[in-house]
N, C-alpha and C positions, 0 to 999 in steps of 0.2 A: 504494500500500500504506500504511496506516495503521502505523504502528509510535508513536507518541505520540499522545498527546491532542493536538487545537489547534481551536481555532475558526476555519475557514477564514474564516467569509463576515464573521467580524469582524475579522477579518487584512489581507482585502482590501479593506476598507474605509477602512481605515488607512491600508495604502500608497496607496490612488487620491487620499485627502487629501493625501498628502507629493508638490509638482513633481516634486523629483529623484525619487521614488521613480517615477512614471507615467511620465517620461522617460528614467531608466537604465535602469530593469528591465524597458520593453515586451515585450523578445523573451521574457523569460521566463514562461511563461503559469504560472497557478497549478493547473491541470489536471498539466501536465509536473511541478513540484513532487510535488503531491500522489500523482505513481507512482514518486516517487525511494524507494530504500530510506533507513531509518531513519536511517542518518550522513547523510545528504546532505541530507534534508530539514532538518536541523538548522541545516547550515552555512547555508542558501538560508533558514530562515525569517529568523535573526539579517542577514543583507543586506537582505530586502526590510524590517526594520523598522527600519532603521537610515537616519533622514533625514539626519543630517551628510555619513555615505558617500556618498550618493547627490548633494550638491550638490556635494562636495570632485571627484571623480572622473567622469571620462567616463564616456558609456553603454559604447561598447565595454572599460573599462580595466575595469569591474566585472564585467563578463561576463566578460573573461577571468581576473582575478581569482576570482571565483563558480566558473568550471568548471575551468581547470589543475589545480590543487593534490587536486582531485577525483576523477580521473578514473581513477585506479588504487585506490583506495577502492571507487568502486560495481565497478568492476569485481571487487574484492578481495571485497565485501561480497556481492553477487551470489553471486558464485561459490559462496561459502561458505552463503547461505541456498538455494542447488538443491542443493547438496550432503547437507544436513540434510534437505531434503525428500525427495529420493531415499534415504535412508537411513531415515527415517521409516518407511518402507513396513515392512518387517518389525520396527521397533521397537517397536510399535505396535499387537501383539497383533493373535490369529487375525483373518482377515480373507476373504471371498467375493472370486471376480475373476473377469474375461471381457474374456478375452484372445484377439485376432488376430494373427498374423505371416505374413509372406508376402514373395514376392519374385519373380524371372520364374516359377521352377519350381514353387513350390504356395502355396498358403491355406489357411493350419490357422486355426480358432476353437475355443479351448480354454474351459472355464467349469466352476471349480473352488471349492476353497475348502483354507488353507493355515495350519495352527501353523508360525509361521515356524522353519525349521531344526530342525523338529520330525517332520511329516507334510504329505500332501498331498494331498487327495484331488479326481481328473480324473473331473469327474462324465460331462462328455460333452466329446465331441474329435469333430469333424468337420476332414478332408481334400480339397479337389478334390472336395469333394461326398459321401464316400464315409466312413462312420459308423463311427468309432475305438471300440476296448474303454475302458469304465469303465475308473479304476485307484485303486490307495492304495498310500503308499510311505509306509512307517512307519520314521524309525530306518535299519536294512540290509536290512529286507523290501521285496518289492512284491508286490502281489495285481494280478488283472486280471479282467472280468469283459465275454464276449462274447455278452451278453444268454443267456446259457443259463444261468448262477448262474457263483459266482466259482470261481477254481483254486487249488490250491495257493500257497501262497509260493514265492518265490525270491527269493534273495539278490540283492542289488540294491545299486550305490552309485548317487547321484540326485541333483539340486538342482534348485534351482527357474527353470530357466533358462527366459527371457521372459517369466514371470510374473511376474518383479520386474527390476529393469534389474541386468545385467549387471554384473560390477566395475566400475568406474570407468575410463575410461580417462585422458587428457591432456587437461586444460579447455583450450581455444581461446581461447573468449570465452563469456563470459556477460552474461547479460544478465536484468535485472527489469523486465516484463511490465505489473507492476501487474494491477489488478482486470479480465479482461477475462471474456467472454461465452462458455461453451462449452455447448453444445446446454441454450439455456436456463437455464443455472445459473451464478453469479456467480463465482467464482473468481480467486483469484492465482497469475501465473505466472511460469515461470521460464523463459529459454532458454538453452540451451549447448551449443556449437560443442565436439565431444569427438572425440578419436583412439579408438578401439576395434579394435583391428590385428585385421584387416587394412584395416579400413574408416575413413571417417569418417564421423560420423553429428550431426546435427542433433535433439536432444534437448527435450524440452517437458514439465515437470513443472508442477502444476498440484494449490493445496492449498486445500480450506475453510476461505475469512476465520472461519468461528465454532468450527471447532473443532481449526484447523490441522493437522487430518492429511492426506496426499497421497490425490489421490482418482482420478488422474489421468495414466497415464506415456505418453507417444508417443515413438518417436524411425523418425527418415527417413535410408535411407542413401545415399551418394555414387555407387552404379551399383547395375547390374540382379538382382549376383549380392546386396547385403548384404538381410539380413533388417530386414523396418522390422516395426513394433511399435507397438499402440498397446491400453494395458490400461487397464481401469478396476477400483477398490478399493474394497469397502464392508464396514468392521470390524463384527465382533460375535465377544464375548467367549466364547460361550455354545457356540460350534464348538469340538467334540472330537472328533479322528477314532480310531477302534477299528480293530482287525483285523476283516474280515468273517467270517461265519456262511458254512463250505463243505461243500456235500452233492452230492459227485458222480453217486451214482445220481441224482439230482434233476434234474443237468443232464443224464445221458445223455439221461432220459426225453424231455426238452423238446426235445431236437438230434433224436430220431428221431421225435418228433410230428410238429415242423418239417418233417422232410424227407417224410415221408409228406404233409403237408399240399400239398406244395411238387408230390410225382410226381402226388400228383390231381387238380392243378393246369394240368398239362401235356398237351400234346400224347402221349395215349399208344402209339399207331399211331407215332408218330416216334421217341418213346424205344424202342419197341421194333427200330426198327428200329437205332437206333444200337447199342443192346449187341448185336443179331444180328452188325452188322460188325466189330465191335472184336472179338467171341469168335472169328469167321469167320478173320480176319486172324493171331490165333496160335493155330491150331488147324490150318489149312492145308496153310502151305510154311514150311520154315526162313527165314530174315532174317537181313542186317546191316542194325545199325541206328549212324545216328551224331546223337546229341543234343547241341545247342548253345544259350549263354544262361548265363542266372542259377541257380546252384544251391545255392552257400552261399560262404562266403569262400573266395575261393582257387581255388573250380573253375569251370572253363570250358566243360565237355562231358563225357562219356562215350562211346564209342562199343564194339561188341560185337558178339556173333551170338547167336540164339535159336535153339532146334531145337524143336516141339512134343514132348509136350505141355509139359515146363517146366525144361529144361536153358539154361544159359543160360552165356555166357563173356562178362566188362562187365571194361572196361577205364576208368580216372578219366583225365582231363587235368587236370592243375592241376597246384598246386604241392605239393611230397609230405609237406610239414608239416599241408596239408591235406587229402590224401592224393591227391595227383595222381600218377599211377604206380601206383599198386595196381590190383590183378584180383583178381576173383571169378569160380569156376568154382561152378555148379550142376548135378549130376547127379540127378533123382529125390530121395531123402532123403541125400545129401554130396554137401557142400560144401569146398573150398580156397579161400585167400586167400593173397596176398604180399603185403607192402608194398613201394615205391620199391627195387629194386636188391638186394631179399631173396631167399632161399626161398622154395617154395613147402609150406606149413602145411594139414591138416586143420582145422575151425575148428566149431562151432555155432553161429558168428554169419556167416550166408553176406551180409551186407548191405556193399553197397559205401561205406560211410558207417565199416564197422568200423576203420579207418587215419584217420579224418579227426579231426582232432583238436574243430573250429570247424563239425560239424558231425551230430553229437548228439542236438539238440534240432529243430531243423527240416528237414533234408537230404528224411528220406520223404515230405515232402509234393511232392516235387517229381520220384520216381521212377514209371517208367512201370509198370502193373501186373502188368507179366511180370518184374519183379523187384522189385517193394515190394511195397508191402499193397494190398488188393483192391479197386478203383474202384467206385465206386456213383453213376452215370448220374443227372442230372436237370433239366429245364429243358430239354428238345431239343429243337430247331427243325433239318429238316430244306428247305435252300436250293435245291434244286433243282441242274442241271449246271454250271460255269463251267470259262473256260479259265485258264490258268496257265502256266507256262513251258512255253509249246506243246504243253500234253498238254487232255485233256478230265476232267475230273473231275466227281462227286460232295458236293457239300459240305455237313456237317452241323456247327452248333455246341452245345456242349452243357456243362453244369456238372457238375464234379467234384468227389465228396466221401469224404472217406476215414474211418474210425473210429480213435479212441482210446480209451483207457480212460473218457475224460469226453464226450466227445462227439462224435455222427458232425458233421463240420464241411465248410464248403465249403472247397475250397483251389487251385481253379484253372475261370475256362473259356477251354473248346478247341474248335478247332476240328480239324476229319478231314476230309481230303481223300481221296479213293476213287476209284483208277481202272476209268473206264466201261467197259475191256475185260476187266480180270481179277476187277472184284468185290472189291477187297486195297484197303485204306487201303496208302496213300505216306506220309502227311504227316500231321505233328500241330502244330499252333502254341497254344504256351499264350498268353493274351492278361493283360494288365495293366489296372489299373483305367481305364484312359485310351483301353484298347483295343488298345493298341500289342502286337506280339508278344517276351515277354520268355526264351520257350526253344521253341526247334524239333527233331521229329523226324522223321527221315525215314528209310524203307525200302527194300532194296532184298531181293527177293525170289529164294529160290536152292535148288532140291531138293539140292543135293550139299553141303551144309554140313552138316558134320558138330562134335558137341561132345566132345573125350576127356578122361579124369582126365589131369593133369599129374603130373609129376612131381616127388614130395615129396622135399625136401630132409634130412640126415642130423636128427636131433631133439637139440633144444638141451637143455641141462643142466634136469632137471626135469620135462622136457617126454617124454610117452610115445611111443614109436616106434609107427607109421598101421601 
């Protein structure tokens, strides 16, 4: 690293004229010099031109001499010039970035661009292969946009976590790099040995000798589970981020184009036969059904009875802050609920989500259609018979999408398993981006189940007597 003026190749000319100097200071190359930080090249040029020193005193007495009294300096100095360069990053006005993190369990490549501690805007985010929503976080808003146009706002807190390094943790060691070679391009580096609890991690910042801004962050962690990281920065002053332009009719239009494009697309003789079985299946016979898996924080399953054509009795397993313990009865047009260890209440909101506190905003996309909202079939491929825990089956997989107010959207595919004697789906498994199955349901089929109003509890202060 250059940090003063000096004429090397007239420097080194000097000392090769001086005995002692060619004799004490061989171990010392002028390359090694030349990547010491800025103290230290000081102390080292003052020895090597210094001929008295060098005839009074041995080779090794200089050497150690030259490097003791040093050696908590570069390290002190070091430390302190990765630390400014890491700090640099956001100091140093709006900036583009493309950034990767990763670790056993996924690979994300983010590629944005950031008013530091201002806004941020995630132009594209890819997963494990699997293509993340645009975003912009402005301030306490976020927008998100899943190629159908953008949504509302939501309040949002945020930072810029792996797009710029992390707080700081406990410097190890550090160390200066000097000028090295990174994909072609000249650069100075820095390295530091850092605690970042839970981890330790192996740090590499890396700044333009011409215009000293950090262009450059890596860091590598100590096992499988830490996240390693490696970002690149290229400023420009000129990035503003706005709130974006939202026109929901605009997206619904483009979500049910999509999906129409998508059924024309497909196998139509199979999707028809898939909604023929699913309507087959609660239209029928009564059912208990017990569902297990992922459904929002805190819950674990559901399980319940169905009577055609749409009564329905769903019980929550979870925990009752989330609303585990609550029931929904559906008869025709009434409905009751209870929550955890209550009454039993008249309600207009018959949805089992109504008790969940953390569960609000996404719970319906994860309800089967004989008590959420209405499935819409598409992409089905019907597999021909397989066996399975020693039954004979049927098996169709197929994508599910459901409507909102902004867009019919995908939110699950499934698969149906349909036993070869009665014609009746058994089994549903929803599948996860990796393919793995992350909630299963299954059937058990029963003429004698029947569904009755419960009995309402006395009416609370306020509350009108059923």
């Amino acid at each position: 690293m250059r940090a003063h003026s000096c004429n090397w190749d007239k420097l080194r000319g000097h000392c090769e004229r001086s005995v002692g100097c060619g004799r004490s200071l061989a171990p010392l190359s002028w390359d090694g010099v030349r990547r010491r930080p800025a103290s230290i090249q000081r102390v080292l040029v003052e020895i090597l031109q210094s001929r008295r020193v060098h005839r009074m005193i041995p080779r090794y007495v200089v050497i150690v001499l030259a490097l003791a009294p040093i050696t908590s300096a570069a390290y002190a100095d070091c430390e302190s010039e990765a630390g400014k360069a890491r700090e640099n990053i956001l100091a140093s006005g709006p900036f583009h970035y493309r950034s990767r993190q990763w670790n056993k369990n996924f690979d994300r490549l983010q590629v944005g661009m950031i008013e530091p501690n201002k806004a941020e805007h995630i132009i594209e985010s890819t997963q494990d292969g699997e293509r993340g929503p645009e975003e912009i976080y402005i301030d306490t808003q976020s927008w998100k946009n899943d190629g159908f146009g953008w949504l509302p706002p939501l309040g949002s807190r945020w930072s810029h976590q792996f797009r710029v390094p992390e707080s700081p943790g406990q410097a190890v060691k550090a160390k200066c790099l000097g000028e090295v070679e990174v994909e072609a391009k000249t650069l100075i580096g820095y390295e530091v040995e850092a605690d970042i609890t839970p981890h330790k991690f192996l740090e590499k910042i890396f700044v333009d000798p011409n215009t000293r801004l950090t262009v450059r962050y890596e860091r590598t962690g100590d096992g499988p589970e830490a996240i390693n990281v490696v970002n690149t920065y290229r400023y420009d002053d000129s990035i503003k981020i706005e709130p974006p332009q939202i026109d929901l009719a605009g997206r619904k239009a483009k979500s049910l184009q999509a999906f129409q494009l998508a059924v024309d697309s497909t196998d139509a003789k199979c999707r028809q036969e898939v909604i023929e079985t699913i309507d087959h299946g609660q239209a029928t016979l009564p059912f208990r059904y017990e569902m297990a898996g992922y459904f929002w924080s805190g819950v674990s399953g559901m399980h319940g009875t169905f009577v055609p054509p749409s009564s329905v009795h769903n019980a929550v397993d979870g925990v009752p802050y989330h609303g585990g313990g609550s029931e929904t009865v559906v008869i025709g047009n009434q409905a009751w609920n209870r929550l955890a260890g209550q009454e039993w209440v008249r309600t207009s909101n018959p949805s089992p989500m109504a008790g969940a506190v953390s569960a609000s905003w996404s719970g319906v996309l994860f309800l089967p259609g004989y008590i959420g909202l209405t499935h819409h079939v598409e992409g089905a491929t019907c597999l021909g018979e397989v066996e399975k825990d020693h039954g004979r089956y049927r098996l169709y997989e197929y994508d599910v999408y459901l409507d909102s107010e902004a867009a019919r959207k995908l939110v699950s595919k499934r698969r149906m398993y349909v036993d070869t004697g009665t014609g009746l789906p058994v089994l549903f498994e929803d599948l996860g981006y990796r393919g793995q199955v992350v909630r299963r349901e299954t059937r058990t089929y029963d003429k004698d189940i029947t569904i009755e109003p419960p009995t309402v509890g006395p009416a609370l202060p306020g509350q009108s007597a059923p």
